[in-house]
C-alpha positions as CSV (number, residue, x, y, z in Angstrom):
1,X,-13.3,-26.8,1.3
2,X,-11.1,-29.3,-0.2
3,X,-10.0,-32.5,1.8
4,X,-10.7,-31.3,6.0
5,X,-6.9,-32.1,6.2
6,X,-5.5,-31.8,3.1
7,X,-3.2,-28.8,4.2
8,X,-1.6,-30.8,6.8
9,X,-1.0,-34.2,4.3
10,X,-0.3,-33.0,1.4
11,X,2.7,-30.2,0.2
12,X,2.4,-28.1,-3.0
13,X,3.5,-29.5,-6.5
14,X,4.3,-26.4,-9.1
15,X,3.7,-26.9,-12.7
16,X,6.9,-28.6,-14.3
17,X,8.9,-26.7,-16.9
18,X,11.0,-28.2,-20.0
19,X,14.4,-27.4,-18.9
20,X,16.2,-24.4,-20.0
21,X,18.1,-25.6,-23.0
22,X,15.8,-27.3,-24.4
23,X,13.1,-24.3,-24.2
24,X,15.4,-22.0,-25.8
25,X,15.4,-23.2,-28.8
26,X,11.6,-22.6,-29.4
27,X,9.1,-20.1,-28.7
28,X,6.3,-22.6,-27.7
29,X,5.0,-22.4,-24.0
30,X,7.3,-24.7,-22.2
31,X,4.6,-25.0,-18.8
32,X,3.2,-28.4,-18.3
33,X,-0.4,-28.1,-16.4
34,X,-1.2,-30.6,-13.8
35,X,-2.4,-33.5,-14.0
36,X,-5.6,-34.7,-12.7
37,X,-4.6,-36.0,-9.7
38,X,-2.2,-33.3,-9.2
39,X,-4.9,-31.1,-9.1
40,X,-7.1,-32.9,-6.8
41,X,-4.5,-32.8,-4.8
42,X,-3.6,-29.3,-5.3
43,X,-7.4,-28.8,-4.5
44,X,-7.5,-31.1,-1.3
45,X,-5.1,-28.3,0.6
46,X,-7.5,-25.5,0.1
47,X,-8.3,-24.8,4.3
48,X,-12.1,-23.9,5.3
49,X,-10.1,-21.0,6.6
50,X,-13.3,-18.5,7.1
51,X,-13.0,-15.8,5.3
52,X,-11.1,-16.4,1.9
53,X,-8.2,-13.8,1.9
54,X,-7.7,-15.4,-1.6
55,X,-10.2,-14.3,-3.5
56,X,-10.0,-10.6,-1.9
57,X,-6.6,-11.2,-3.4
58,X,-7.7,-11.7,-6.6
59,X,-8.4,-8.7,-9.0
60,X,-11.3,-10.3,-10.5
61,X,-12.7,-11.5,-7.1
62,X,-12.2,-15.5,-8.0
63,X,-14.5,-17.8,-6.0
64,X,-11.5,-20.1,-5.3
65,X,-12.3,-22.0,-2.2
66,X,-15.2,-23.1,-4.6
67,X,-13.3,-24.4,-7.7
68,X,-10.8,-25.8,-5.4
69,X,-12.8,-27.9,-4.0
70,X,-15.0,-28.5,-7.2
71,X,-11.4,-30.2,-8.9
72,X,-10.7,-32.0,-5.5
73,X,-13.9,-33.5,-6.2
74,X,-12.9,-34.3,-9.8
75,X,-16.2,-31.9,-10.7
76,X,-13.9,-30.2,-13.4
77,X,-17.4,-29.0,-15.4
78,X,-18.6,-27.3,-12.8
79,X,-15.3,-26.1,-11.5
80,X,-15.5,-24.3,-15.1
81,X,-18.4,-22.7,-14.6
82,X,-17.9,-21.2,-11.3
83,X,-14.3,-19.9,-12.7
84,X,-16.1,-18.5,-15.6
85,X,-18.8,-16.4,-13.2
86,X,-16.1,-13.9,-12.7
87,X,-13.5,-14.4,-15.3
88,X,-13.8,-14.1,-19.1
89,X,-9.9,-15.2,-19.6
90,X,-9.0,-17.9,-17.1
91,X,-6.5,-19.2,-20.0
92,X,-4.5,-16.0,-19.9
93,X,-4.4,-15.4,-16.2
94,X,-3.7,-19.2,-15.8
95,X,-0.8,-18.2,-17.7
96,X,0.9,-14.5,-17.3
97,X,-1.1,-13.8,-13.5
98,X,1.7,-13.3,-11.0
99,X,-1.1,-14.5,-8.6
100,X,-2.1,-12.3,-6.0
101,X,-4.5,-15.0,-4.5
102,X,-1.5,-17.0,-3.8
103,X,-0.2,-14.7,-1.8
104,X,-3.2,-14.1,0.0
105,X,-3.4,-17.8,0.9
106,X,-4.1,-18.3,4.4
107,X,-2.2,-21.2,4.1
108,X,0.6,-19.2,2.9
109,X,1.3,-17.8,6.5
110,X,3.2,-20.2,7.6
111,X,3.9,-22.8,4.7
112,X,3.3,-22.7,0.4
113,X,0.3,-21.7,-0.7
114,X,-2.4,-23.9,-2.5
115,X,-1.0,-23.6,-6.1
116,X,-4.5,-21.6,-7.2
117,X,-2.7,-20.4,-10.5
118,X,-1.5,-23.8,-11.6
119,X,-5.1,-25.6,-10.8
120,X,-6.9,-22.2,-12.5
121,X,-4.9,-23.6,-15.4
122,X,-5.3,-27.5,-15.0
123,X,-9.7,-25.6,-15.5
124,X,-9.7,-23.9,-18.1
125,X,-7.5,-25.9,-20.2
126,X,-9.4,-29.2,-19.9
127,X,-12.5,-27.2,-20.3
128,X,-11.1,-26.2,-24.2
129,X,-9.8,-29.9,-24.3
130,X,-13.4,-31.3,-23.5
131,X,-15.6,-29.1,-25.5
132,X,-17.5,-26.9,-22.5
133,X,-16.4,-23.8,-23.5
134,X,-19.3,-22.7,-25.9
135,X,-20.5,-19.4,-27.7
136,X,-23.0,-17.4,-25.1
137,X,-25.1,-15.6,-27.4
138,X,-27.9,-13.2,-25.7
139,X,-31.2,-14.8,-25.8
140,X,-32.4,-11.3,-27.3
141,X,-30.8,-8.0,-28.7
142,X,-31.9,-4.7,-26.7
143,X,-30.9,-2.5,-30.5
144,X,-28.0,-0.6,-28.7
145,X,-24.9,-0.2,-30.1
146,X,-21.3,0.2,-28.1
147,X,-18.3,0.8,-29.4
148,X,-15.0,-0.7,-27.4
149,X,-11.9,1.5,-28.6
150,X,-8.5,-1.0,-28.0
151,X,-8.8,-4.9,-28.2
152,X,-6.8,-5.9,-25.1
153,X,-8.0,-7.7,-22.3
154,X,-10.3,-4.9,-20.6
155,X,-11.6,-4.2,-24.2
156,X,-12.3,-8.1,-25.1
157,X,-14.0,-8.6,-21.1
158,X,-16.2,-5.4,-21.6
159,X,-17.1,-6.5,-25.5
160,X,-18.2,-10.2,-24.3
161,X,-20.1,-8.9,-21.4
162,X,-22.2,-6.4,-23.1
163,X,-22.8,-9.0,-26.2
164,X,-23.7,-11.3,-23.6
165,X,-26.6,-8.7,-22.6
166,X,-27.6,-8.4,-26.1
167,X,-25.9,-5.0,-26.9
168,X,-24.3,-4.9,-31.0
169,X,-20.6,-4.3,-30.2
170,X,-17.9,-3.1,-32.3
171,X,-14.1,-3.6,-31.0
172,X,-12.1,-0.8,-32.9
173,X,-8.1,-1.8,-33.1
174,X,-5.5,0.1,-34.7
175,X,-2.6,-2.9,-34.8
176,X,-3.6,-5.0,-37.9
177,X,-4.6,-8.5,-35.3
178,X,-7.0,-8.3,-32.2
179,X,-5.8,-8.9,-28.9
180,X,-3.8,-5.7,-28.3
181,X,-0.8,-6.2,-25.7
182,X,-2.0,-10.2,-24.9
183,X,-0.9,-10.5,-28.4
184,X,1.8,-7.8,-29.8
185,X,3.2,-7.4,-26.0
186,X,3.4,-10.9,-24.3
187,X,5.4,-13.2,-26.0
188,X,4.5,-16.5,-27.2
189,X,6.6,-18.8,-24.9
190,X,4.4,-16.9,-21.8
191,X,0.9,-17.1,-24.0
192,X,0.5,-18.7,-27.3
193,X,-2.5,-16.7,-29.5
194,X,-4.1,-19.6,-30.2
195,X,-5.6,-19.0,-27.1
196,X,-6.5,-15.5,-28.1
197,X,-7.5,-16.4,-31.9
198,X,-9.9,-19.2,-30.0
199,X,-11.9,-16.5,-27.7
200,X,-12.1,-13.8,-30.5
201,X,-13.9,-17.3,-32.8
202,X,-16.2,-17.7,-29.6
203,X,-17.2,-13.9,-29.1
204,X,-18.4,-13.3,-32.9
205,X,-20.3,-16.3,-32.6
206,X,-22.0,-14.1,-29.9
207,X,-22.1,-11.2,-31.7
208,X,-19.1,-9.0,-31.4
209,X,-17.7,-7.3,-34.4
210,X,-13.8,-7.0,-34.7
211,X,-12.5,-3.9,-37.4
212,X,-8.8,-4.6,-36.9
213,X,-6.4,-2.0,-39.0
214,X,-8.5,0.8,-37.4
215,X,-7.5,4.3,-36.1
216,X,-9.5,6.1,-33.8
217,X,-9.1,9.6,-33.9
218,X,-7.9,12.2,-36.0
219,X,-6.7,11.9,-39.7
220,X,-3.7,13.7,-38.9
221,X,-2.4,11.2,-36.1
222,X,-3.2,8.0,-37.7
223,X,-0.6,5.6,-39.5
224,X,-0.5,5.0,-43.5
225,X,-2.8,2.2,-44.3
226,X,-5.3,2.4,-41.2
227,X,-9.0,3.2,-41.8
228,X,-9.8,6.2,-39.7
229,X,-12.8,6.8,-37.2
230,X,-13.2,10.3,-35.8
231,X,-14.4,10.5,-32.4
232,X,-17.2,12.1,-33.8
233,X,-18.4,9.6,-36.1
234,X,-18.2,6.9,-33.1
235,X,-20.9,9.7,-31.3
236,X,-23.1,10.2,-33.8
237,X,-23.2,6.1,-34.7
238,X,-23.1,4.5,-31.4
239,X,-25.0,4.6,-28.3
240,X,-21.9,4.0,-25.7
241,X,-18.4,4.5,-26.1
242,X,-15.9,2.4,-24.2
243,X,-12.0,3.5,-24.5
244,X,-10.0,0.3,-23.3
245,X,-6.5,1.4,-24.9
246,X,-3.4,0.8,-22.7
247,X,-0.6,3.3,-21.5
248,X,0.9,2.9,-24.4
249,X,3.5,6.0,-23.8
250,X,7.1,4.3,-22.7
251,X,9.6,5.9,-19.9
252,X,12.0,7.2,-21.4
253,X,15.8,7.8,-20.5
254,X,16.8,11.0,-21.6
255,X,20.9,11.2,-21.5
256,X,23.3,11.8,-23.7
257,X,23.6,9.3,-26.6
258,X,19.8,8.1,-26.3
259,X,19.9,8.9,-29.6
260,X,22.5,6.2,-31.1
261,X,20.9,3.8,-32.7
262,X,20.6,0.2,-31.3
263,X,18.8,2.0,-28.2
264,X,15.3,0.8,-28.3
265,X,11.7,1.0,-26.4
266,X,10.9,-2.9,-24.9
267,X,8.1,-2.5,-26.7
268,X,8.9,-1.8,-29.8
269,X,11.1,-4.9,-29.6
270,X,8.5,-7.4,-28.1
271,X,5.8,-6.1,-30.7
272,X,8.4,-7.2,-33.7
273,X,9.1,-10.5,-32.5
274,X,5.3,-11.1,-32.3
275,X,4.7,-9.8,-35.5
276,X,7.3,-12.1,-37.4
277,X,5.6,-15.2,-34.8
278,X,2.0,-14.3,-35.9
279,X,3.7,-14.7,-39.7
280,X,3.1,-10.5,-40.4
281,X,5.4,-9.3,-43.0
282,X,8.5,-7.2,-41.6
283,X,10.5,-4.6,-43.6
284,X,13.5,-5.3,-41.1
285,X,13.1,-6.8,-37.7
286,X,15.0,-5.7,-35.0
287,X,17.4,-8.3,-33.5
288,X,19.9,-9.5,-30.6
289,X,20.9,-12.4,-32.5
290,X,24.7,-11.9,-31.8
291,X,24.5,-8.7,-29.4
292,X,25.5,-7.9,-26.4
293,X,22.0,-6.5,-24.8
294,X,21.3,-4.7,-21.8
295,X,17.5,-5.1,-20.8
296,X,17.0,-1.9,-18.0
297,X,14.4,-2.6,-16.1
298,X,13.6,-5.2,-13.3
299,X,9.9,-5.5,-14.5
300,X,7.5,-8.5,-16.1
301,X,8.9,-6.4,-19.8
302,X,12.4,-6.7,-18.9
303,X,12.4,-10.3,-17.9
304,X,10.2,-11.0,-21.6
305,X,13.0,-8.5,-23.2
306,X,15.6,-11.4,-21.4
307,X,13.9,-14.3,-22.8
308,X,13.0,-13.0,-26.0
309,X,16.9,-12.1,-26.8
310,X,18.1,-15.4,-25.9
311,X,15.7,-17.3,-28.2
312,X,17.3,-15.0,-30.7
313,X,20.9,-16.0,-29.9
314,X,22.2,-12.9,-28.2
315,X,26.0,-13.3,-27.4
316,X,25.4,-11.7,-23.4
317,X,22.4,-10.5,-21.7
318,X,22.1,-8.2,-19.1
319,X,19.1,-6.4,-16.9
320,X,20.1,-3.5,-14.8
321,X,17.8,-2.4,-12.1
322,X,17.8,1.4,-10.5
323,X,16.1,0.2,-7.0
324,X,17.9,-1.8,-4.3
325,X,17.8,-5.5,-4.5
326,X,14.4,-6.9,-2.3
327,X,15.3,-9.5,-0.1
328,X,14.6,-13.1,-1.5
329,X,12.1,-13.8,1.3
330,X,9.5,-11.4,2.7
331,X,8.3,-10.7,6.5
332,X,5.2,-12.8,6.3
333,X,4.2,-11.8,9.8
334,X,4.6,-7.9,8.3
335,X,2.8,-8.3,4.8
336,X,0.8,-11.1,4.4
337,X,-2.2,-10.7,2.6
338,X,-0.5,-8.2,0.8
339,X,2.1,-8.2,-2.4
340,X,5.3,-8.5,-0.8
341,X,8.0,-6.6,-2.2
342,X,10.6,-9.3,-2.4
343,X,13.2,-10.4,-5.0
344,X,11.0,-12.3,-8.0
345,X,13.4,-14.9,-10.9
346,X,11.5,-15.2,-14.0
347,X,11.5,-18.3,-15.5
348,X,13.5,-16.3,-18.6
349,X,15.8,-15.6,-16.0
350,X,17.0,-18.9,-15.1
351,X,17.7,-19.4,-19.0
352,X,20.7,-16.9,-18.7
353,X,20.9,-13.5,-17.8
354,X,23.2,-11.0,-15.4
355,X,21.2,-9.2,-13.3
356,X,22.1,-6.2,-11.2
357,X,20.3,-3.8,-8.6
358,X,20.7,-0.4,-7.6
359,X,22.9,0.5,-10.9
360,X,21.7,4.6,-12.8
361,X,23.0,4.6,-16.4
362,X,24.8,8.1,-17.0
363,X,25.5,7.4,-20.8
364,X,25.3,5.7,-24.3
365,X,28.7,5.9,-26.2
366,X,29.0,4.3,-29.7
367,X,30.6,4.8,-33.5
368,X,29.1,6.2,-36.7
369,X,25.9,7.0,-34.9
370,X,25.6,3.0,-33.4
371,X,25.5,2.3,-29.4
372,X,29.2,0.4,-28.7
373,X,28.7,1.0,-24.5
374,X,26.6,1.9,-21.9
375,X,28.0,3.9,-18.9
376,X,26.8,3.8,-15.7
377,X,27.2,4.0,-11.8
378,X,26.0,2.5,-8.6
379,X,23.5,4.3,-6.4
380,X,22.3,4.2,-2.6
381,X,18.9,4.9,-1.4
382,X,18.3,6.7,2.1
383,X,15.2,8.4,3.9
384,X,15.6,12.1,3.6
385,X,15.1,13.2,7.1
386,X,13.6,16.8,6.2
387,X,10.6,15.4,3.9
388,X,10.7,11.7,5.0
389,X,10.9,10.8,1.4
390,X,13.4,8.1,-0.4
391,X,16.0,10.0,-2.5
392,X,19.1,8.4,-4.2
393,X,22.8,9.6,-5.1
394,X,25.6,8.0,-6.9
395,X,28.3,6.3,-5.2
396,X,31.7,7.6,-5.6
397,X,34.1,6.1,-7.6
398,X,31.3,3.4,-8.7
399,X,31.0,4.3,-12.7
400,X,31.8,1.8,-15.1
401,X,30.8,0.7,-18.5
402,X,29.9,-2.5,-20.2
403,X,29.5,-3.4,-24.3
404,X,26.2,-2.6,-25.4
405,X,24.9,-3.4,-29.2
406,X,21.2,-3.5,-28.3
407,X,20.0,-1.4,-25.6
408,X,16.5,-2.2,-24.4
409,X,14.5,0.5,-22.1
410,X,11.9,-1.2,-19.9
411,X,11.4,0.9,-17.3
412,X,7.5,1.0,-18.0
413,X,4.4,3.5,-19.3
414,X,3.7,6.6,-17.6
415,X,0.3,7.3,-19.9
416,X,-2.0,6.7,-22.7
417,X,-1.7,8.1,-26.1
418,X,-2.6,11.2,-25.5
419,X,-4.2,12.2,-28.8
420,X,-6.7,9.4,-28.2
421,X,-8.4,11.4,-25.2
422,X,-8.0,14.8,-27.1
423,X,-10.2,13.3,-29.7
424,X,-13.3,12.8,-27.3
425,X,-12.5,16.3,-25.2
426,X,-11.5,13.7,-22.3
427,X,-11.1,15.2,-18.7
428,X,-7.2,13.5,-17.5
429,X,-5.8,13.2,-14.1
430,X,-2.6,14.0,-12.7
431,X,-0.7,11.1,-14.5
432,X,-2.4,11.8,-17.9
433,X,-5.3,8.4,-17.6
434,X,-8.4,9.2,-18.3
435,X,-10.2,10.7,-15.5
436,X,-13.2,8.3,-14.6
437,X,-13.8,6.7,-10.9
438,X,-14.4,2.8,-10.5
439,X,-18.4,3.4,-9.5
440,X,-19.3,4.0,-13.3
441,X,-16.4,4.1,-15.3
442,X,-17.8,7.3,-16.7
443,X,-15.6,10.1,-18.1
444,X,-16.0,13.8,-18.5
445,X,-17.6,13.6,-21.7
446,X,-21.3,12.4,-23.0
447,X,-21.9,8.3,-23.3
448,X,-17.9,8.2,-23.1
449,X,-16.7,5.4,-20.3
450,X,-12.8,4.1,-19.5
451,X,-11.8,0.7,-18.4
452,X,-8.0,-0.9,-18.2
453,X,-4.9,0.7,-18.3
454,X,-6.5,3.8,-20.0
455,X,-8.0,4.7,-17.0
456,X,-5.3,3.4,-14.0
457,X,-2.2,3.1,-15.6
458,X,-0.3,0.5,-16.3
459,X,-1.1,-2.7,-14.5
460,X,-1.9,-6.3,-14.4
461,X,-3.8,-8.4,-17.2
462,X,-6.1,-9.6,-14.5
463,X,-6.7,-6.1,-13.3
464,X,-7.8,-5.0,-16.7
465,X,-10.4,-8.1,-17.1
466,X,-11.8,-6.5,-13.7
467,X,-12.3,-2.9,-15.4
468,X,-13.5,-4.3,-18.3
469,X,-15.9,-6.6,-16.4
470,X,-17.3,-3.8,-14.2
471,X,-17.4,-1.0,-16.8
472,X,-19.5,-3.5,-19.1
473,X,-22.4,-3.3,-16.2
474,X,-22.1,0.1,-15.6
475,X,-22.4,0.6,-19.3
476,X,-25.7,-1.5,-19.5
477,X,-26.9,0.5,-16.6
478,X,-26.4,3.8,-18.1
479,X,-28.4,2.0,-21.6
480,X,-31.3,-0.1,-19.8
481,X,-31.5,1.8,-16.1
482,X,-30.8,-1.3,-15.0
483,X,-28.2,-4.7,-15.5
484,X,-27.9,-8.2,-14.5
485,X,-24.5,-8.5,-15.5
486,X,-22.1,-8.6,-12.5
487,X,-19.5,-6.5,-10.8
């Protein structure tokens, strides 16, 4: 694959970034693909290493020795093609993927890996630029009907595939736009939607049918203004049910003075700044222009929470972490192919922020019911030598406090809306998902399946194109007794 010694010749070249300053003043994507020759020579290091530990890596199963050495070749068409046979989204995992396959690289035992992310970008963006990515309509209908409950990437994989086999299929989606957390979640300097307002274009030219504004569920649940579908009227009109919501239910962090205002869900901070970008009318928009905000939680929605509030001119921005700090280069020997736990800098990150590990907040303080301080103290972790398990106290003498204004809370989901699963008499596991295994996606209920972050929790983009892509073909299964589409 690629150039025989390619590995050995060439070293890996990253995607350039517009430098920090500059990129702050904007909410554009600030990543520069590769250029051609880049890529082929990004492509050229792929090694005919045997067995491709890259795409086991991969959620989606990638074929990437393939389209490696399709864009060494300077085949970028069919390079396309074979990225498209198992992903629907290339342009948004070419984006926001923290790219598992890299770290799988067998190249990356003992030097950088082949930069698959940055040449899965350098694909799928020439392939908008050049025209090849086309509508797929089926060449004939089959007269079933699904309905896809939650527009976000498992949703929009599972609608395209089963319009692709010629199934009628409705995407239901309760925020007023479709694309559910690629577009109220993710902000716009990761992932533009213009990427996402092109793919929804090319699945209604196949067929699929978008009611935006849309509850599912009961009356009695639902937000002012939102058309409501019962789960019984979805039953009675559809052959197949698909629920693709996320885990939309945040940690919380319940200690005294979480009620003062300026103390905030990452989400519900994200989603505004999205909403005013997509040009949706605001009655007040929450802000850190000016603030002193603490972001707490390490995580991919802290580090947006970071870069968000310094596009918005925050005066200070800091992100706490409860765990340790990883170390900034893992045991290859010890984990490779697996996700190392290591220290990761976001690119929002290097635009300014303090970071800290291993720090518990005990405490909001503030004035006339407003956040003014955050208390907190540092914590050790140690091995409890009864139960073997890691258990944390406070160090003594550690508490301190810092001026808070805006206090963000991203310490991530722990379930899906609960109401959603009541509505369709859903059988839940231990974490409240819905309970349905990865062989058919099915759930307790009749004609009922659950792909994405519904069903495992929160996780990865990439990882809910997978569900999506694998509960479509059990879906067609369970409508035709048989399916062509692939796993």
């Amino acid at each position: 694959m690629g150039k025989i010694t390619g590995f050995m010749e060439f070293e890996r070249v990253s995607e350039s970034y517009e430098a920090p300053k500059a990129r702050l003043k904007h909410w554009r994507e600030f990543v520069a693909p590769l250029t051609d020759s880049e890529a082929k020579q990004q492509g050229a290091r792929c090694m005919d290493c045997g067995i491709p530990f890259c795409s086991n890596g991969c959620p989606v199963n990638n074929i990437i020795p393939d389209w490696n050495d399709l864009v060494y070749r300077q085949d970028w068409q069919q390079a396309l093609a074979v990225l498209h046979s198992t992903n629907n989204f290339p342009e948004f995992t070419g984006r926001v993927c923290p790219a598992p396959c890299e770290t799988a690289c067998t190249l990356n035992i003992n030097s950088d890996a082949v930069g698959i992310k940055s040449i899965e970008h350098a694909i799928i963006d020439k392939g908008w630029q050049q025209g090849w990515v086309l509508p797929q309509p089926p060449r004939r209908k089959t007269g079933k009907k699904v309905a896809v409950v939650g527009s976000g990437p498992s949703g929009l994989a599972c609608a395209q595939q089963l319009a692709r086999a010629g199934h009628s299929v409705t995407v239901f989606e309760k925020s007023n736009r479709i694309g559910g957390l690629l577009r109220y979640g993710i902000p716009d300097f990761k992932l533009e939607k213009a990427h996402i307002d092109r793919r929804l274009a090319q699945m209604e030219a196949e067929g699929v049918t978008f009611c935006p504004s849309t509850y599912v569920g009961e009356a009695e649940h639902a937000s002012d203004g939102l058309t409501v579908r019962t789960a019984a009227s979805l039953h009675e009109e559809f052959d197949a049910i698909v629920l693709a919501g996320g885990a939309e239910t945040p940690r919380d962090l319940p200690v005294p003075g979480r009620e003062l205002a300026g103390v905030h869900f990452a989400m519900d901070f994200l989603t505004q700044q999205n909403k005013a970008s997509n040009g949706d009318r605001l009655a007040s928009q929450l802000t850190a222009k000016g603030k002193h905000v603490i972001v707490i939680g390490g995580g991919d929605t802290g580090s947006d929470c970071v870069g968000t509030s310094n596009r918005q001119g925050a005066a200070s921005v800091t992100q706490f972490e409860l765990m340790s700090r990883l170390p900034d280069v893992e045991n290859k020997a010890l984990t490779w192919p697996y996700w190392p736990a290591r220290l990761r800098t976001s690119s929002s990150h290097v635009e300014g922020c303090e970071r800290d590990w291993a720090v518990m907040t005990k405490s909001f303080e503030g004035k006339n019911g407003q956040v003014q301080k955050l208390i907190a103290a540092r914590v050790e972790w140690y091995c409890d030598k009864v139960t073997g398990q890691l258990k944390m106290r406070e160090v003594e003498g550690s508490q301190f406090e810092l001026q808070a204004d805006l206090v963000l809370l991203a310490m991530g989901f722990v379930s899906p809306v609960k109401q959603v699963l009541d509505a369709f008499g859903i059988d839940t596991d231990a974490r409240g998902n819905a309970r349905a295994n990865t062989d058919d996606y099915h759930c307790s209920t009749d004609k009922v399946f659950a792909a994405g972050d519904i069903r495992r929790g929160q996780s990865l983009v990439v990882w809910a194109i997978r569900e999506g892509r694998q509960c479509a073909r059990s879906v067609d299964e369970y409508l035709m007794g048989s399916s062509v589409l692939p796993r």
